[in-house]
C-alpha positions as CSV (number, residue, x, y, z in Angstrom):
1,X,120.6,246.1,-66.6
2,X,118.7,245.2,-69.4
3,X,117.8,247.9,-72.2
4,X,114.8,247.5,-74.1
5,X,115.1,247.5,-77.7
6,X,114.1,250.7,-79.2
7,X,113.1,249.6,-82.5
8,X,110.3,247.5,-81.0
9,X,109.5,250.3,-78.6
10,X,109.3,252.6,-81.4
11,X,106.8,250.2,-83.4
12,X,104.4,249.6,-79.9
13,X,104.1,253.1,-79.9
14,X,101.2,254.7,-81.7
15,X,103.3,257.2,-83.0
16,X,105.5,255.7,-84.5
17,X,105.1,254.2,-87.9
18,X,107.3,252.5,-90.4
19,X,107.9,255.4,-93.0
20,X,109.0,254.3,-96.6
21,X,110.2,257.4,-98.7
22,X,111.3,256.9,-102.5
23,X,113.0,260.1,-103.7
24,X,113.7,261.0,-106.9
25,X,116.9,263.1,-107.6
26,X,118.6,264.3,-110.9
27,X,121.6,263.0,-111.5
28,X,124.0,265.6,-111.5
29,X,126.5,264.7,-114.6
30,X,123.0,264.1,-116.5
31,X,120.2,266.3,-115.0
32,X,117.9,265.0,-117.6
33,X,117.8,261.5,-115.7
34,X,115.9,260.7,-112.9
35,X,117.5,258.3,-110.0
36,X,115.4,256.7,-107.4
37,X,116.9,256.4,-103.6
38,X,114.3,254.2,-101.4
39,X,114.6,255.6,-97.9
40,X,113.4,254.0,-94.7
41,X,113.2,254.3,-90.7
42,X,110.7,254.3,-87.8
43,X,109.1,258.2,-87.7
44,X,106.0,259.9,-86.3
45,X,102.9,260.6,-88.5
46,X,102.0,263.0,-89.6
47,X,105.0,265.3,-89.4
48,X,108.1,263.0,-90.1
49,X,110.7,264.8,-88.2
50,X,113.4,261.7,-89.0
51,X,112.4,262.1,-93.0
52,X,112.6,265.8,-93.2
53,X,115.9,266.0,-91.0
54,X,117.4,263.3,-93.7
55,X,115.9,265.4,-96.5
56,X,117.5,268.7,-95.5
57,X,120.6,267.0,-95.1
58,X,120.5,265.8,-98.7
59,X,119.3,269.2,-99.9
60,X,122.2,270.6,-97.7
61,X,125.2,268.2,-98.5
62,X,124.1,265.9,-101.7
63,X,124.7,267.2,-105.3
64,X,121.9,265.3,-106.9
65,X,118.5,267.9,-107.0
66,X,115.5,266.2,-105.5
67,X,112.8,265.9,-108.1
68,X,109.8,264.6,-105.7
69,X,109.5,262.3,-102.8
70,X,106.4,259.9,-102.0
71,X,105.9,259.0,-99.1
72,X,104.0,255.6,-97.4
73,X,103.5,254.7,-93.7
74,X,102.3,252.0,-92.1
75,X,101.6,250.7,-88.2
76,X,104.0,247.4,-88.1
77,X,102.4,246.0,-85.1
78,X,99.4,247.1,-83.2
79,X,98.8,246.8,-79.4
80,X,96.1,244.0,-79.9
81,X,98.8,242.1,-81.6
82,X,101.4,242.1,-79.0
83,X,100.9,240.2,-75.9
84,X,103.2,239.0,-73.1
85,X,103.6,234.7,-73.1
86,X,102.4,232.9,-69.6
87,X,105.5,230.8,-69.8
88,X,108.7,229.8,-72.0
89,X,110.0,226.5,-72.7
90,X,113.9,226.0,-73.4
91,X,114.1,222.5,-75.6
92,X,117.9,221.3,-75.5
């Protein structure tokens, strides 16, 4: 059985957008220095369940404090850019 690839299901969706986060945490030996951590994965606008589950998990098990996280989203492909092929050709 074939599976389809969820990745590109994800991004035919409407939904679902590529979701870019860059979080910046203090550094915990030096909390006067800010570190940047870019963070990235296929989520659903407007809420960003995938982001906020990754960002209680840092707030729950990371030592670093967050200092601010901005966030960008974007549709990777749109339905009138997909299309099905008539026909495929194997060249050997």
């Amino acid at each position: 059985m074939i599976k389809p690839d969820v990745d590109l299901t994800k991004q035919i969706s409407d939904r679902y957008r590529l979701t870019t986060a860059e979080i910046l945490y203090r550094m915990p030996d030096h909390p006067s220095m800010l570190q940047t951590y870019i963070w990235q994965e296929y989520d659903l606008c407007p809420k960003f369940p995938e982001l906020y589950k990754f960002l209680d998990f840092w707030h729950r098990d990371l030592d670093g404090p967050l200092h601010s996280v901005y966030i960008a989203s974007k549709r990777i492909i749109s339905p009138a850019e997909f299309g099905f092929t008539d026909f495929e050709i194997t060249v050997q």
